[in-house]
C-alpha positions as CSV (number, residue, x, y, z in Angstrom):
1,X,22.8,-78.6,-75.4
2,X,20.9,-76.7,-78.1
3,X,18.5,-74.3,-77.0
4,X,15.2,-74.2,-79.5
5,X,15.5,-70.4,-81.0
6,X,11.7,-69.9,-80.2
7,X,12.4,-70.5,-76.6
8,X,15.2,-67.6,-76.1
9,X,13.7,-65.4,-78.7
10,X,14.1,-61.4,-77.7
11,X,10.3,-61.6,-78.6
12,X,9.2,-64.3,-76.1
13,X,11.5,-62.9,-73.3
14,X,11.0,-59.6,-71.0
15,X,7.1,-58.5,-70.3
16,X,6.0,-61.2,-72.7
17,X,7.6,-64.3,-71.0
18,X,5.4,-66.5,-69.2
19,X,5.9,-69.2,-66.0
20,X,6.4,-72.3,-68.5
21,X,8.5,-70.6,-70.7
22,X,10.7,-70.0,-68.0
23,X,10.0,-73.6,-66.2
24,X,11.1,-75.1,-70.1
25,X,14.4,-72.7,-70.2
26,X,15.3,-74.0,-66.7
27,X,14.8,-77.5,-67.5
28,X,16.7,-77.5,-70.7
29,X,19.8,-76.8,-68.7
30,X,22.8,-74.6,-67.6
31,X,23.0,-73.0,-71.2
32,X,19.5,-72.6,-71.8
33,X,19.2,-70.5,-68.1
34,X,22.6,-68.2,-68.6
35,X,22.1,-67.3,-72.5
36,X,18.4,-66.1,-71.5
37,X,19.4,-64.2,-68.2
38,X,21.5,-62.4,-70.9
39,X,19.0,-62.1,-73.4
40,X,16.8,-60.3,-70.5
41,X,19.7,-58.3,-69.1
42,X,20.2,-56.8,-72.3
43,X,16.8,-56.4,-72.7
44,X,16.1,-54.3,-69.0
45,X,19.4,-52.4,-70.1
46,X,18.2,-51.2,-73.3
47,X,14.2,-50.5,-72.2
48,X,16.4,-48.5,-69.2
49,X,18.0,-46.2,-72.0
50,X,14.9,-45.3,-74.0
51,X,13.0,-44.8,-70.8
52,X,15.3,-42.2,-70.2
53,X,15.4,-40.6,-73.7
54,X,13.6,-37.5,-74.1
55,X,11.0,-37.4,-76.2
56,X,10.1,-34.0,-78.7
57,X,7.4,-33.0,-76.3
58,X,10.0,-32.7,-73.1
59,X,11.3,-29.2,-72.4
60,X,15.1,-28.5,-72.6
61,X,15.4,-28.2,-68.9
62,X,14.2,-31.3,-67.8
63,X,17.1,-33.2,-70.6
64,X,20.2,-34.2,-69.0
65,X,23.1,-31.8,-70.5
66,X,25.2,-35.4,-71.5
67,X,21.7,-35.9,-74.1
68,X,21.8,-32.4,-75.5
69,X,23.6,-32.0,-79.4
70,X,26.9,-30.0,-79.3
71,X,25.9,-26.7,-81.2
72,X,28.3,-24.3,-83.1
73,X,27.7,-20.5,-83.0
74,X,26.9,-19.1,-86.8
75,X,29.8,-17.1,-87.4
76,X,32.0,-15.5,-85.2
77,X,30.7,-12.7,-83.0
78,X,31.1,-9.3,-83.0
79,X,30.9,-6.9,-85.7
80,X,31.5,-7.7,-89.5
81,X,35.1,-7.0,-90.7
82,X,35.9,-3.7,-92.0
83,X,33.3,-1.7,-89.6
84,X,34.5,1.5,-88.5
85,X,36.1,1.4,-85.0
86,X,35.1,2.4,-82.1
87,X,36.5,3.5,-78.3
88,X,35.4,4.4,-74.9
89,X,34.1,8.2,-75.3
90,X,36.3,11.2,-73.8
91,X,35.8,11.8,-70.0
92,X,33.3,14.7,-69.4
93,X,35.8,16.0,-66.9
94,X,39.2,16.2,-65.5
95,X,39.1,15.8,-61.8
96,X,43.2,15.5,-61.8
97,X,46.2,16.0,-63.8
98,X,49.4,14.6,-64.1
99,X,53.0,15.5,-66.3
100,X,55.4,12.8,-67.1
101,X,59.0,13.5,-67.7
102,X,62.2,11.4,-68.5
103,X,65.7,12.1,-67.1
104,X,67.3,10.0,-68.5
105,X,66.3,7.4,-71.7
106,X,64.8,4.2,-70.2
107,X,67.0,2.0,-73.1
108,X,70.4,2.9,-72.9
109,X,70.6,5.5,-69.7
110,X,71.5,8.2,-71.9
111,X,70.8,11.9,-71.1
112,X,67.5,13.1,-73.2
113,X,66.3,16.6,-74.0
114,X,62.7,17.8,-74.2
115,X,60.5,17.9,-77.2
116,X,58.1,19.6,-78.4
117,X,55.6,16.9,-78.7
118,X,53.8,15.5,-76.0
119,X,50.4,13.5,-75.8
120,X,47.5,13.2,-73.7
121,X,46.3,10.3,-72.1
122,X,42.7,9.7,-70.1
123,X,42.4,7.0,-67.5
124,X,39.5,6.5,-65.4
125,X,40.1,4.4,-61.9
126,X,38.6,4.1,-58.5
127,X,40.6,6.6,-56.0
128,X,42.6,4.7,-53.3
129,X,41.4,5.0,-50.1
130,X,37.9,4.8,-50.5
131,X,36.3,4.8,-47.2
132,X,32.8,4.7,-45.5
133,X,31.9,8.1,-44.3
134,X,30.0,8.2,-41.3
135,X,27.8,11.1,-40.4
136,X,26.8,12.1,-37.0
137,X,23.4,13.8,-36.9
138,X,22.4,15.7,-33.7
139,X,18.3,15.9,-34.2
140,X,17.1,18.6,-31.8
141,X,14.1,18.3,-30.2
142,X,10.8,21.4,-30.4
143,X,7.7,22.1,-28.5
144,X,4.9,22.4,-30.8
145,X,2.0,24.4,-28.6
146,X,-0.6,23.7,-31.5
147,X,-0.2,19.4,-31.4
148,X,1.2,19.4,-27.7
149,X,3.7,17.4,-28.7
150,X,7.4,17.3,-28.9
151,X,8.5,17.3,-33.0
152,X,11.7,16.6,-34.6
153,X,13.1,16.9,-38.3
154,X,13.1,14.4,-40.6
155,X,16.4,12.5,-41.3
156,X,15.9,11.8,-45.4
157,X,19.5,9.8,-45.5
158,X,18.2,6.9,-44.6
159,X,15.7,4.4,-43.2
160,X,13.7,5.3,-39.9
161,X,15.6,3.6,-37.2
162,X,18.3,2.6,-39.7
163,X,22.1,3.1,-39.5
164,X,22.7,2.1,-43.1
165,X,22.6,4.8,-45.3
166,X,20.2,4.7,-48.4
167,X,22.6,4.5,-50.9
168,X,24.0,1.5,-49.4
169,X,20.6,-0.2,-48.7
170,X,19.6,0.8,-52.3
171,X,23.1,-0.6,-54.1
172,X,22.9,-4.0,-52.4
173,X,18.9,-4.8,-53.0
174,X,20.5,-3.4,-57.0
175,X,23.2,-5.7,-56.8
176,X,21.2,-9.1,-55.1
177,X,17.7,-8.6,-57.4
178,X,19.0,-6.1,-60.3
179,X,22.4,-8.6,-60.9
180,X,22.2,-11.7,-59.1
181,X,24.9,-11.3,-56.6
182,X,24.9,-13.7,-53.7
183,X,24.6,-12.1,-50.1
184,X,27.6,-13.2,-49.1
185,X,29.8,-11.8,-52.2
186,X,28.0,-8.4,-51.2
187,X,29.2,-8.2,-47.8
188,X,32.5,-9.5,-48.6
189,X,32.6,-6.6,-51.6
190,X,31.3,-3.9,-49.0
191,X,33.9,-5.2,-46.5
192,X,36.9,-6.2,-48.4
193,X,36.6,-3.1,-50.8
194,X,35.2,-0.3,-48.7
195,X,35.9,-1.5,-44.7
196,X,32.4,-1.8,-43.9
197,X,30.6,-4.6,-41.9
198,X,27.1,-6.1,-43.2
199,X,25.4,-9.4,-42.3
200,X,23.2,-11.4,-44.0
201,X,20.1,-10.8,-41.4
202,X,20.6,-7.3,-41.6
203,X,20.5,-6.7,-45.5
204,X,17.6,-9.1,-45.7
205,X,15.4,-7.0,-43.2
206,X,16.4,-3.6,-44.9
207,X,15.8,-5.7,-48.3
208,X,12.2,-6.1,-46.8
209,X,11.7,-3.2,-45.7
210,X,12.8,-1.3,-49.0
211,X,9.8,-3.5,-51.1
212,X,7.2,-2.2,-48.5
213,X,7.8,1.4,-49.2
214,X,8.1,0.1,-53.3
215,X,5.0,-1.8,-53.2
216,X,3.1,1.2,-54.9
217,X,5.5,1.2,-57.8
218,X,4.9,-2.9,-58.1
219,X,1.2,-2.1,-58.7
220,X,1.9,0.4,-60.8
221,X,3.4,-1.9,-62.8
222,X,0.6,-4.4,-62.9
223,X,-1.7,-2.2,-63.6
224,X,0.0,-0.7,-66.9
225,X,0.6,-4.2,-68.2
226,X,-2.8,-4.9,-67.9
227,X,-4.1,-1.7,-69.6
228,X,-0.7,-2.6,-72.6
229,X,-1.8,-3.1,-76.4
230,X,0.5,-5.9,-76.6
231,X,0.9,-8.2,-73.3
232,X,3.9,-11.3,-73.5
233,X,3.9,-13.9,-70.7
234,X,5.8,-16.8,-69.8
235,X,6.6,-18.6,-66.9
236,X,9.9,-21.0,-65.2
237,X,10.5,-23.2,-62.1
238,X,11.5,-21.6,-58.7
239,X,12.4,-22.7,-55.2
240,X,10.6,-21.5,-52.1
241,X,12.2,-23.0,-48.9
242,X,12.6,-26.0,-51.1
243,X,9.1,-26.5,-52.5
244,X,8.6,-25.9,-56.4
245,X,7.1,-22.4,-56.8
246,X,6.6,-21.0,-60.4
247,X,8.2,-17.5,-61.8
248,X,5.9,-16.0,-64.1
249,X,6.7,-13.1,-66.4
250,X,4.7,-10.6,-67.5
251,X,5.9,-7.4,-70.1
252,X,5.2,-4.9,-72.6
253,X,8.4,-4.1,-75.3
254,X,5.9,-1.3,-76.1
255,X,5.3,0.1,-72.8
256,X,9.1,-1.2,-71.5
257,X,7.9,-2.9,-68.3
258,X,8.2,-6.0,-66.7
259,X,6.2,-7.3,-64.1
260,X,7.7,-11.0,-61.9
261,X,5.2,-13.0,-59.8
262,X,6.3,-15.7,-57.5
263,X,3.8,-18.3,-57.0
264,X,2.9,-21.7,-55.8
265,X,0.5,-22.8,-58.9
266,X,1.6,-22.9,-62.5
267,X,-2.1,-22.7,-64.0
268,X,-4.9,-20.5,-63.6
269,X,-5.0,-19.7,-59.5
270,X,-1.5,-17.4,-60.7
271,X,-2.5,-15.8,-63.9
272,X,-6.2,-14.9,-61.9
273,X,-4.5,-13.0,-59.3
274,X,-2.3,-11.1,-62.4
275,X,-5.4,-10.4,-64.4
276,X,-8.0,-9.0,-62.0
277,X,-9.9,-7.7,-65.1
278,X,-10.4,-8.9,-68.7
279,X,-7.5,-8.4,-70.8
280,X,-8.5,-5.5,-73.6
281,X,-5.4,-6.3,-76.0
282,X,-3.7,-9.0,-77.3
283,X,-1.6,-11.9,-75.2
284,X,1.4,-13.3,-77.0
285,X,2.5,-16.9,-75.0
286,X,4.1,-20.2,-76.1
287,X,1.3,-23.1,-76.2
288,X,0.8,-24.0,-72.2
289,X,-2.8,-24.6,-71.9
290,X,-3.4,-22.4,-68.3
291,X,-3.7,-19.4,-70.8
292,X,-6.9,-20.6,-71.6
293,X,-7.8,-19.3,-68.7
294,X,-7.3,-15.7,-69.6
295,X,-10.5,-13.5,-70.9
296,X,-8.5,-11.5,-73.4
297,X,-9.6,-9.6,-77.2
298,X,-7.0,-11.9,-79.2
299,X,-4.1,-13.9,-78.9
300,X,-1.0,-14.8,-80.9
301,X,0.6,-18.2,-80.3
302,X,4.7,-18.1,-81.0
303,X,5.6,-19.3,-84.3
304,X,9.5,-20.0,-83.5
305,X,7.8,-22.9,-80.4
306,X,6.6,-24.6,-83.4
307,X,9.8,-24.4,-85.6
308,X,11.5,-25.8,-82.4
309,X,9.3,-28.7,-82.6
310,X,9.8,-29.6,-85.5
311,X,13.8,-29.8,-85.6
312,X,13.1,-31.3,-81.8
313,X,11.1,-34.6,-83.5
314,X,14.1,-34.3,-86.3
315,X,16.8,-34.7,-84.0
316,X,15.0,-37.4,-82.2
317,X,15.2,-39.5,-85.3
318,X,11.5,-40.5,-84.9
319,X,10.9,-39.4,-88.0
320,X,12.7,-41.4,-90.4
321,X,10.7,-44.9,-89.5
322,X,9.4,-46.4,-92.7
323,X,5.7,-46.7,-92.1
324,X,5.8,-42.8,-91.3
325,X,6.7,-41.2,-94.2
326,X,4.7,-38.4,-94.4
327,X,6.9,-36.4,-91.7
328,X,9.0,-35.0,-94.1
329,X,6.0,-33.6,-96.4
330,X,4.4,-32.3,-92.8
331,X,7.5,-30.3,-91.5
332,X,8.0,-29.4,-95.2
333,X,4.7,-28.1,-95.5
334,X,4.5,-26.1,-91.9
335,X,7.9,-24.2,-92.1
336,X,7.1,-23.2,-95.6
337,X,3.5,-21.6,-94.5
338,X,5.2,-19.9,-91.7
339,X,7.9,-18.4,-93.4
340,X,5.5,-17.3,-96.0
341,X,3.6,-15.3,-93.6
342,X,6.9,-14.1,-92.1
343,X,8.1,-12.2,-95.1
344,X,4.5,-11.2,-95.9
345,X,4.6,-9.2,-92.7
346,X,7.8,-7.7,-93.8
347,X,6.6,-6.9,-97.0
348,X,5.4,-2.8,-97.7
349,X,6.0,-2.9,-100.9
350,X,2.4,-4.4,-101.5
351,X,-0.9,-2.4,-101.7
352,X,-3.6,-3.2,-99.2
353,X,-6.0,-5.4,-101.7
354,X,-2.8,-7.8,-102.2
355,X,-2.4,-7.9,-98.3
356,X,-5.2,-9.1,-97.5
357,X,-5.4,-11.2,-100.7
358,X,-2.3,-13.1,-99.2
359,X,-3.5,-13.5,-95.9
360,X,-6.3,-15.6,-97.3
361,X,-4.4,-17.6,-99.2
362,X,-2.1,-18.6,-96.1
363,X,-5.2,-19.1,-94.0
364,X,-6.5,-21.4,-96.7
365,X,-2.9,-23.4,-96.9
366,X,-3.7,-23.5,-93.1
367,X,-6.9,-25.5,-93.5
368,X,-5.8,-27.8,-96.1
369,X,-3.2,-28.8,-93.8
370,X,-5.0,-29.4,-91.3
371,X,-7.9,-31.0,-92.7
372,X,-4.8,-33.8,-94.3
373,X,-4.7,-37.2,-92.7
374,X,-1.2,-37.2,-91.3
375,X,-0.2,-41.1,-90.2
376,X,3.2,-39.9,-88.3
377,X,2.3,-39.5,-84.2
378,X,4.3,-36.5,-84.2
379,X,2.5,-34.9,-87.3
380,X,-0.7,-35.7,-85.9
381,X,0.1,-34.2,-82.4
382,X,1.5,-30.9,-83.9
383,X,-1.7,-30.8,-86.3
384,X,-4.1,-31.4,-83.3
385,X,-2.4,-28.2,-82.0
386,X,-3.1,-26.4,-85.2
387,X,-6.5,-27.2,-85.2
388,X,-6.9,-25.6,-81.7
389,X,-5.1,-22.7,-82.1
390,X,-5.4,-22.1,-85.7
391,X,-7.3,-18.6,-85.3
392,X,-4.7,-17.4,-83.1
393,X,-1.4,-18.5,-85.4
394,X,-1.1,-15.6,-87.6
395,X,-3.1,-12.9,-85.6
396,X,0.3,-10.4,-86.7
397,X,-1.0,-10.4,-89.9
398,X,-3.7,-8.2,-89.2
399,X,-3.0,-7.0,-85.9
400,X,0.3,-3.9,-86.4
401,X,2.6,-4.4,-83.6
402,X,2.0,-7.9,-82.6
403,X,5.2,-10.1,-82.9
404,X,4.8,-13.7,-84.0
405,X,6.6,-14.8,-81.6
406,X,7.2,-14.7,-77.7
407,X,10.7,-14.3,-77.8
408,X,10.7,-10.9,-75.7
409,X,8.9,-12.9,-72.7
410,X,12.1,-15.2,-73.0
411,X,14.6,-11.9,-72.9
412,X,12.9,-10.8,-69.9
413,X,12.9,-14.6,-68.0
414,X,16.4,-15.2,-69.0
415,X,18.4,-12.5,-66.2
416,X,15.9,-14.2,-63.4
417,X,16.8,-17.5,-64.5
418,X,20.5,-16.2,-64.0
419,X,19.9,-14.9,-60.3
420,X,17.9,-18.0,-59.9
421,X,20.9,-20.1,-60.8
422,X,22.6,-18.1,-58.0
423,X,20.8,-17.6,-55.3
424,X,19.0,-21.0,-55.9
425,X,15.9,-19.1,-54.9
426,X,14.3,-17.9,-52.0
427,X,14.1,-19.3,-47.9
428,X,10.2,-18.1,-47.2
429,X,7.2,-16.5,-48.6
430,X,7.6,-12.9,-47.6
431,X,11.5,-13.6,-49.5
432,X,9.6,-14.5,-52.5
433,X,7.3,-11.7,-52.3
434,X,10.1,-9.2,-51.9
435,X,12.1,-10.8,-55.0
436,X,9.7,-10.4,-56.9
437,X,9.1,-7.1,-56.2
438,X,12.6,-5.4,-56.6
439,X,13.1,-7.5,-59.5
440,X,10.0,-6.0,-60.9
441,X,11.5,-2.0,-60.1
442,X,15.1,-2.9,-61.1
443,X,14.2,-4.3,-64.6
444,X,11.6,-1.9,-65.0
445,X,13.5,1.3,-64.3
446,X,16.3,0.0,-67.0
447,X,14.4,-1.2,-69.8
448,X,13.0,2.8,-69.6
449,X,16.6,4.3,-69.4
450,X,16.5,5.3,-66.0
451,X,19.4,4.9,-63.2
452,X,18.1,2.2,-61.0
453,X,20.2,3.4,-58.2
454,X,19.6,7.2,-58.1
455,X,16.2,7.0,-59.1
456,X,15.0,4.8,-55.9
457,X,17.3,6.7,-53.8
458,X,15.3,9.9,-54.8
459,X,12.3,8.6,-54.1
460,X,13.2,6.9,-50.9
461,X,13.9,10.7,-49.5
462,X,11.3,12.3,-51.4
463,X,9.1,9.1,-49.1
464,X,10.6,9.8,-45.9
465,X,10.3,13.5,-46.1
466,X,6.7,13.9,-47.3
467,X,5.2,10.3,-46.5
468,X,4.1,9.7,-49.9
469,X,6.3,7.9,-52.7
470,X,6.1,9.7,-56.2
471,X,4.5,7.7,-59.3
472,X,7.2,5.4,-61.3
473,X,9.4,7.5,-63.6
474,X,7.8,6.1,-67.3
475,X,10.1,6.1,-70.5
476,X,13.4,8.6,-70.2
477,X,13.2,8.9,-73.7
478,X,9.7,10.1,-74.3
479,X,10.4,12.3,-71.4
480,X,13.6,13.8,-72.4
């Protein structure tokens, strides 16, 4: 039987189809019933795909990795061809040598004579046998007439009431928050390599422990990225005890800090216990609306986000529909302004007056863009966002030392998001507290060029012999 084409249309069918419409395909017959269960098969398959599509708008983490473009490295890494060479430097000392002779040649087993030529050859290894060494310390006891109390030295080699030395407590909390190694690849490193037993309880209390006597240096740290000239911030999922918790990230390339807060909100409750004061220089984020909620002298919104965007709505091929045409003349239009002001920051070659001149004329291309009637959804969603931030787009043009973008906030995200992918995060509150403390230290004291592990160490003994904790070293090289 024929089935009338306005009854099985694609149009008529899904959502759209009515009870008589599907009473008339019943009563038409067998045919009728199976070619428009097809129809609306089809129908819930493909509305099922592009449900799941992402669209420009959703971040890169939330994308299944099957949807994602294969991408090609430009070039091939490492140096150009025909750079110099270079080798692992000259040992600073000898602490053993060796001489190497033949007796006979290791080819034919002929008898060999000595030359006069020889060569040297350096090779740097861990000794064999390397071994815990345990220390017995007799503390003796003294009468002090003036406090009528008994006294006793202090023991600087590790924690009170500890039997792990401070060089171990201070190389695992390096290797767990400064690296990323699991707890369990610790102790199995400690006991496999050096013969010495640690459990997971145990490193976790000392691990506690060791951010308490820290906690000064963690506010230290706060407290100089609040008083920085240039502040970048971003933020990334975390797990705490299995509930979404929110990593934020808070540094200074100028003042080579970074500061990590683990908490439950991803708006403004987080970024008002960071800020405790108003902010006297200038905040560099991406385009998440809680920074509204910062009281700050300028901003400067990244550039590259926007770039991003636009090769994100290109690759979603939203952009080539015919009734939006204008896409092409948007994108065309933005990446050109923002590569002009790019190389005009670059530029010193150019006297003042011409600056400035400049900067007009891109805050003028600015406005004409934005005041343009832009029909594609896209285009009109990235030019609302121009509109709302367009006096904080090119604030590095007249601000020195502001980057247009946020990209050093991303550097300083990335080795969490590593240890994150290990550890999958943290059991309990005081955990998350004490991750991101040390992860606070650890990537402080190595963006300024100092050895996380002696460092802490030093200061651990220089706490436990005099109670108080010296200030966090600053910049190596501005000290050296």
């Amino acid at each position: 039987m024929a089935v009338p084409a306005a009854i099985i249309d694609v149009a008529t069918l899904g959502a759209g189809l009515t009870e008589d419409q599907a009473r008339e395909i019943y009563r038409r017959g067998e045919e009728a019933t199976v070619l428009a269960l097809m129809t609306l098969a089809k129908q819930a398959i493909a509305s099922q795909g592009s449900s799941q599509a992402a669209s420009p708008t959703t971040p890169s983490g939330m994308r299944p990795v099957y949807t994602k473009p294969s991408t090609r490295r430009r070039g091939k890494p490492g140096r150009k061809a025909g750079h110099a060479g270079s080798r692992r430097a000259k040992p600073g000392r000898i602490d053993k040598q060796q001489e190497h002779h033949l007796d006979r040649c290791p080819c034919c087993g002929g008898a060999v004579s000595r030359c006069k030529q020889s060569r040297v050859r350096y090779i740097e290894d861990i000794p064999e046998g390397i071994h815990v060494e345990v220390t017995e310390h007799t503390i003796h006891r003294h009468w002090c007439s003036t406090c009528r109390k008994h006294v006793e030295p202090v023991v600087p080699d590790a924690l009170p009431g500890s039997s792990i030395g401070l060089r171990t407590l201070v190389m695992t909390a390096w290797l767990h928050y400064g690296l990323g190694t699991t707890i369990q690849q610790i102790i199995d490193v400690f006991g496999y390599h050096m013969r010495m037993t640690l459990t997971p309880g145990g490193l976790v209390k000392m691990w506690h422990r060791l951010a308490t006597m820290l906690d000064s240096w963690y506010e230290q740290i706060q407290a100089e990225a609040q008083g920085s000239a240039v502040l970048q911030a971003d933020e990334t999922g975390w797990r705490v005890n299995g509930t979404t918790h929110w990593l934020w990230a808070f540094g200074s390339e100028r003042a080579k800090l970074t500061y990590y807060m683990i908490h439950r909100s991803r708006g403004s409750p987080a970024l008002d216990e960071f800020f405790t004061q108003e902010f006297n220089g200038t905040l560099v984020t991406d385009f998440w609306s809680a920074y509204h909620a910062v009281t700050c002298s300028d901003r400067q919104m990244c550039l590259v986000h926007l770039l991003r965007e636009l090769k994100t709505v290109e690759a979603s091929r939203r952009c080539g529909e015919d009734t939006f045409r204008d896409w092409p003349t948007f994108a065309k239009t933005l990446r050109r302004l923002i590569g002009d002001a790019l190389r005009l920051r670059k530029r010193d070659d150019i006297d003042e007056a011409t600056y400035q001149r400049r900067v007009i004329q891109i805050d003028r291309r600015l406005t004409a863009m934005i005041e343009t009637p832009w029909n594609h959804a896209d285009a009109r969603r990235l030019n609302k966002r121009l509109t709302q931030y367009r006096d904080h787009l090119f604030t590095f043009l007249d601000t020195p030392g502001v980057p247009s973008d946020n990209n050093h906030a991303e550097r300083m995200i990335r080795p969490a998001v590593i240890i994150r992918k290990n550890t999958y995060g943290n059991r309990s509150d005081r955990g998350a507290a004490t991750q991101a403390v040390l992860m606070s230290i650890h990537r402080t004291l190595k963006q300024r060029g100092h050895n996380p592990l002696q460092t802490i160490t030093d200061a651990l003994k220089t706490y436990l012999t005099t109670g108080q904790l010296p200030p966090l070293p600053g910049n190596a090289a501005a000290d050296g």
